[in-house]
Structures are given as structure tokens and as C-alpha cells.
N, C-alpha and C positions, 0 to 999 in steps of 0.2 A: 638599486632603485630607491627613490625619497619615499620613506613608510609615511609620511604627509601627504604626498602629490598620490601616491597607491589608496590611502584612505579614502582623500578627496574623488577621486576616478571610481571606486566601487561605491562610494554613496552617492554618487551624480550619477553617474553614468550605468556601472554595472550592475549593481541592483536597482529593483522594487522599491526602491526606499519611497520615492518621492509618488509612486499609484496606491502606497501601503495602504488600506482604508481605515487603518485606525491613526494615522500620524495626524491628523488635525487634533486628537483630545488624549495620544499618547503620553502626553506627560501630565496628566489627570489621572486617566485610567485607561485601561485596557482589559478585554473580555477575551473569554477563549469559550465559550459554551458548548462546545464540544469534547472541552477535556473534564467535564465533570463527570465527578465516580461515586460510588457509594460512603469513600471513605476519605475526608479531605483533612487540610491541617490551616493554620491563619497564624500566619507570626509578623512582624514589623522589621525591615531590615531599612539601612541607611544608605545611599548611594552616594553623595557628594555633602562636602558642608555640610553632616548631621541633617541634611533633608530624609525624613521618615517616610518610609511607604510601607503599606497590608502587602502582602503576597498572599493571596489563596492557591495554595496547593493542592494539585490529585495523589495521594498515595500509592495510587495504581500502577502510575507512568514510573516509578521508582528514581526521580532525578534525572530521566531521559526524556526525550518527547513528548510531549501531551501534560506535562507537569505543570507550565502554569495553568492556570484557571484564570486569575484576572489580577490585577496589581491598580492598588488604588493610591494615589502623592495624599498621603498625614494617616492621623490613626482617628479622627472622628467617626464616632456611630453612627450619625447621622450618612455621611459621606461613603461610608464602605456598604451602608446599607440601600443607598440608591445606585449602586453599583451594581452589586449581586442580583438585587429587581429587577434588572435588563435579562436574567436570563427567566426563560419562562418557569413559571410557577411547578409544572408537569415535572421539569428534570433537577428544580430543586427540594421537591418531595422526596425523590429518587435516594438523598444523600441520607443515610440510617448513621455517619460518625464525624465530629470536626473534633482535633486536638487544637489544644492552644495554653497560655497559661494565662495569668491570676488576671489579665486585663478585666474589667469590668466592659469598657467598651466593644470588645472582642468577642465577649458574653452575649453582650445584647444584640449585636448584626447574627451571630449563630441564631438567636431565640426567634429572631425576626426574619430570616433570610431561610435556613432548613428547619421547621417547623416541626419536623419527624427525624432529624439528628437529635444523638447522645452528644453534650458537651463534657467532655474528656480534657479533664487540667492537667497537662505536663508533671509527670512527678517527678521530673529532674529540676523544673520551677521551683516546686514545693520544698524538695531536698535542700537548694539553692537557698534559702531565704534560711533554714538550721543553721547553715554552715556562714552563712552571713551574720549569722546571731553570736557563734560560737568565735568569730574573729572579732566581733567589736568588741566581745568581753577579755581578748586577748590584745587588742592594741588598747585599752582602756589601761588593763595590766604594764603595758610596756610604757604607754606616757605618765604614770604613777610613777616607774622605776625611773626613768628619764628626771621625773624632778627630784624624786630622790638625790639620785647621782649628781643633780647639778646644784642641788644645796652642800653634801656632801664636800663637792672640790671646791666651793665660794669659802668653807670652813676649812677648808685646809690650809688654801691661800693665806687665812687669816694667820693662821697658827704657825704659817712659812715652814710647813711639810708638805709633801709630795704626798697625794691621794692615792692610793692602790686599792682598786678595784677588787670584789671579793671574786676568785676565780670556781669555777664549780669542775667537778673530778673529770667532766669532758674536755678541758678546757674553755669552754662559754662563760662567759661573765651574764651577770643575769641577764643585763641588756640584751647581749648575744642570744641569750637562749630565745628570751620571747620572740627575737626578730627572725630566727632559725626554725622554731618552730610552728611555721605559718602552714607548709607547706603538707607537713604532717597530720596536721588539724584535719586536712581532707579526706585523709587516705584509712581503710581499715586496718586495724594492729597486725594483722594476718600478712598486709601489706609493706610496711614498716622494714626498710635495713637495719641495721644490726646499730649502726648510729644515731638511726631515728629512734632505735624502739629506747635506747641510753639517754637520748634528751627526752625522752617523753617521759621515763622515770623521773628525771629528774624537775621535770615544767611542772608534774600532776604535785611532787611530792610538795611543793614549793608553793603550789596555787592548786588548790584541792577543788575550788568551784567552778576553774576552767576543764576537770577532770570531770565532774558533774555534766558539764556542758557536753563536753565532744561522747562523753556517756551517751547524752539524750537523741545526740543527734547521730550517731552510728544506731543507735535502739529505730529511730524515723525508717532509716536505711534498711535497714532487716526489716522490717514491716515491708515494704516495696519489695524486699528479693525474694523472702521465704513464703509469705501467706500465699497462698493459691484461690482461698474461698473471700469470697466480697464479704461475708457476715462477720469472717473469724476478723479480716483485715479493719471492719469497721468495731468491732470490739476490742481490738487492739489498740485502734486508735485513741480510742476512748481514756483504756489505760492510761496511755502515753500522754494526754492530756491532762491524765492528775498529778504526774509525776511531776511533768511542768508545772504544774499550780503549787505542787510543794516544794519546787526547786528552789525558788524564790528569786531568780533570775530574771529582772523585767524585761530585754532582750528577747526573750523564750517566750515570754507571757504573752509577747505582740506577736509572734509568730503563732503558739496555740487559737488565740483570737482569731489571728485569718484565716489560719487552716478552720477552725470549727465555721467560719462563716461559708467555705466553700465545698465543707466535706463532701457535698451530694457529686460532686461533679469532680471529686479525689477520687474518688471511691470505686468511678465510672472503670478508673484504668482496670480494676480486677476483673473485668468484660472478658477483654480482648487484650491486655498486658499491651494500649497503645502509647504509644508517646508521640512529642513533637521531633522526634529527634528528623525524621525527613524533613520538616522544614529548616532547621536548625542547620542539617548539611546543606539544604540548596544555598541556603543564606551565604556560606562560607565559599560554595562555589561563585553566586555571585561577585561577593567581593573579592575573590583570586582573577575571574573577569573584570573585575572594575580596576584593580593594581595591572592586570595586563597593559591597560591603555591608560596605567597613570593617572587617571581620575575619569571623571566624569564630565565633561565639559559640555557635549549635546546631549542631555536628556533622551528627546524623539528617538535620535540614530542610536543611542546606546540600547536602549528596550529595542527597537527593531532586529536590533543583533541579538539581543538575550531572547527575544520570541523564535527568531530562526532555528536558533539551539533548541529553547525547551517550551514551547506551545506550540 
């Protein structure tokens, strides 16, 4: 059978689609007022051409049923905030937790919208932006070697000898290394194969303030896995903050800044040890549905299918 003429037939004919009562402002927004819970999530995922939409999530529904809450087209505060007002005030008293991360905009619909939710910042956000610090101080190092090497062989050429690169005992030339060890930067030492933990000797020995770096930012990580108590983990942070200050690492310095600007609502995770990661998966289911059908091409009909599944 044509999977065209089959599409066409259950969106005319065999389903709802066309009595649905949300398809006149579906691709606006959509409410589910039923599927709110005590404990939600709000992340932004992208459906077609980088078009951006809010998902508010139920934590409760676990990625099954009842999981959307309401989906709103951009990320303005204004906009996700007169969304969420549609449902009554009574059952969004009701919500005591929203995870999300560092959006400002996503801050203020929470402060405005659940009035009596905890704002809870993703600490994989948080981790995310270390490890974003700790790569640009590593590709900053690789386009220094890059012009190295490419003064290097312009001198060669002069002198009409052949340039030989300096090779290091794993076989990597430096270039190699910085570009090899990207991957590694992420992972904990404990983690590391037997050839990453050999470039890592040799990337630290070689560049001692990218060793600094991925320091600080596995020390961020242990904070998040090991503290149990919210006071110890907020005195740690603290720490962790000065060490940055004397790293001298400006990277690091932007990162400390933003975490100290948001620490009230870092700090929230030692609660309840929540995270976005349920949104983070629905996201990824979404777009395993949006690659099913190749893209996105009707808006209305494709949310009409994504609510059948999950609200």
C-alpha cells in the first residue's frame, strides 16, 4: 500500500484529527490540564527548520501517557506564561517541583505560573557549561599548535627541507593529541582506557593549565555525586569557587559567575537528587518520531500524533 495515500486516509478519514478541539491553535499551543502532577520538568526541544517549542512535562507519567502537560511554538516568557494561565490556578498550586536549566525565561514562567514549586536547575546543565570551559581552553591550545606547525613548514619550505613533525611516545604528534583528546576531557580517570589514561599523561604533562582545568571540573562533578547534605554541598561549592578565582582561567571565571548567580536553585537538586533528564529523554523520543516521518511537514497532524502517544 502507498504509506502517502495510508497517511492521507487516517488523517481525513480514520481519525479525529479533523473534530480534535485543540487543532484550530495546535501549532501555538496545546494544554493537557489533566496531566498535571506535583512534580513537572520545561525544556525546549525543536521540531522542523530549528522552529523552538516549551514542552511542559509530568514526571509522574514517566514518558508514557499523561506526560504532556502543554507545548507552547518559541521560548518567550511572556508566551509560555499565558499558556499555563489557561489552567486553573487550584491545580497549579498543586505543583510543589519544576526542573529545567539556566534559561532565565523558563525561571520566570515557573515563578509566575507554580507559585508554590521549588525551581530545580538541571545539574547536568550546570556540569555541561565546566566541560564547555574545559574544551575551549583545549581547542584554544590546538589552534596555537596549528599555527605553530604552519609557521613551522612555511620555514621549512624556505630552507628547502622537509618538516618533521615532533612525534610523542604514543605515537600523536601534538596536533593529534589535542584533537584525540577531546573525548577524554569528559570522562572520569577511573573511566579512561589504558590509551586514554597514556594521552592524558602525556596532554597534562605538556599543558599543565588544561590539567588544572579538567581538575576543576571532575572536583564540580564529585560535588553532585558524593554530597548527600544541601549545607555540606553548598559549602563545597563555595570552595570550589575560590579555587576558580585562583585558577586564573577566564573560561572558569564565566562559569563560577553564573553558577554563583543561580546557586539558590543549584542547590535545590540536594532535595530530591532531581534532574531534567525526563525531559531530556522525551525530547529525544520526540525527534526519533519526527525522523520516523522524515520531518515535520504538518505541524497540527504531527502534535495530534505526538498527544495520541503521550497526553
Amino acid at each position: 500500500m502507498d504509506g502517502k495515500q495510508l497517511q492521507d486516509q487516517y488523517k481525513n478519514h480514520l481519525s479525529d484529527f479533523h473534530d480534535w478541539d485543540q487543532k484550530p491553535h495546535a501549532e501555538q499551543w496545546t494544554v493537557f490540564t489533566g496531566n498535571i502532577s506535583e512534580r513537572l520538568s520545561i525544556d525546549e526541544t525543536s521540531f522542523s527548520n530549528g522552529e523552538l517549542y516549551t514542552i511542559v512535562s509530568s514526571k509522574t507519567a514517566k514518558g508514557k501517557k499523561g506526560t504532556i502537560l502543554a507545548t507552547i511554538k518559541g521560548t518567550k516568557a511572556e508566551d509560555i506564561i499565558a499558556v499555563l494561565e489557561r489552567i486553573p490556578l487550584k491545580l497549579r498550586n498543586k505543583v510543589r517541583e519544576v526542573t529545567m536549566d539556566m534559561a532565565p525565561n523558563m525561571a520566570k514562567a515557573i515563578r509566575r505560573c507554580f507559585m508554590n514549586a521549588r525551581r530545580v536547575i538541571d545539574r547536568f546543565h550546570v556540569q555541561k557549561l565546566v566541560y564547555d570551559a574545559v574544551q575551549e581552553l583545549r581547542i584554544k591550545y590546538r589552534w596555537e599548535v596549528l599555527d605553530e606547525e604552519s609557521k613551522q613548514i612555511a620555514s621549512a619550505r624556505k630552507k628547502g627541507i622537509l618538516y618533521d613533525p615532533e612525534v610523542l611516545p604514543n605515537g600523536d604528534t601534538i596536533k593529534q593529541l589535542l584533537a584525540r583528546s577531546r573525548y577524554l576531557l569528559f570522562k572520569h580517570p577511573s573511566n579512561w582506557t589504558v590509551s586514554q589514561k597514556h594521552r592524558a599523561e602525556l596532554l597534562f604533562l605538556r599543558f599543565p593549565l588544561l590539567k588544572k582545568a579538567y581538575g576543576l571540573g571532575m572536583a564540580l562533578g564529585d560535588i553532585f555525586n558524593k554530597c548527600k547534605d544541601k549545607q555540606l554541598a553548598f559549602t563545597k561549592l563555595g570552595l570550589w569557587h575560590n579555587q576558580v578565582e585562583n585558577s586564573g582561567i577566564p573560561s572558569f571565571e564565566s562559569v563560577a559567575r553564573s553558577i554563583a548567580a543561580h546557586h539558590t536553585d543549584i542547590l535545590h537538586y540536594f532535595d530530591n537528587r532531581s534532574t531534567n533528564a525526563s525531559a531530556e529523554s522525551f525530547n529525544a523520543k520526540l525527534k526519533a518520531f519526527r525522523s520516523l516521518f522524515r520531518g515535520v511537514r504538518d505541524t497540527p497532524f504531527f502534535l495530534y500524533r505526538v498527544m495520541k502517544l503521550y497526553a
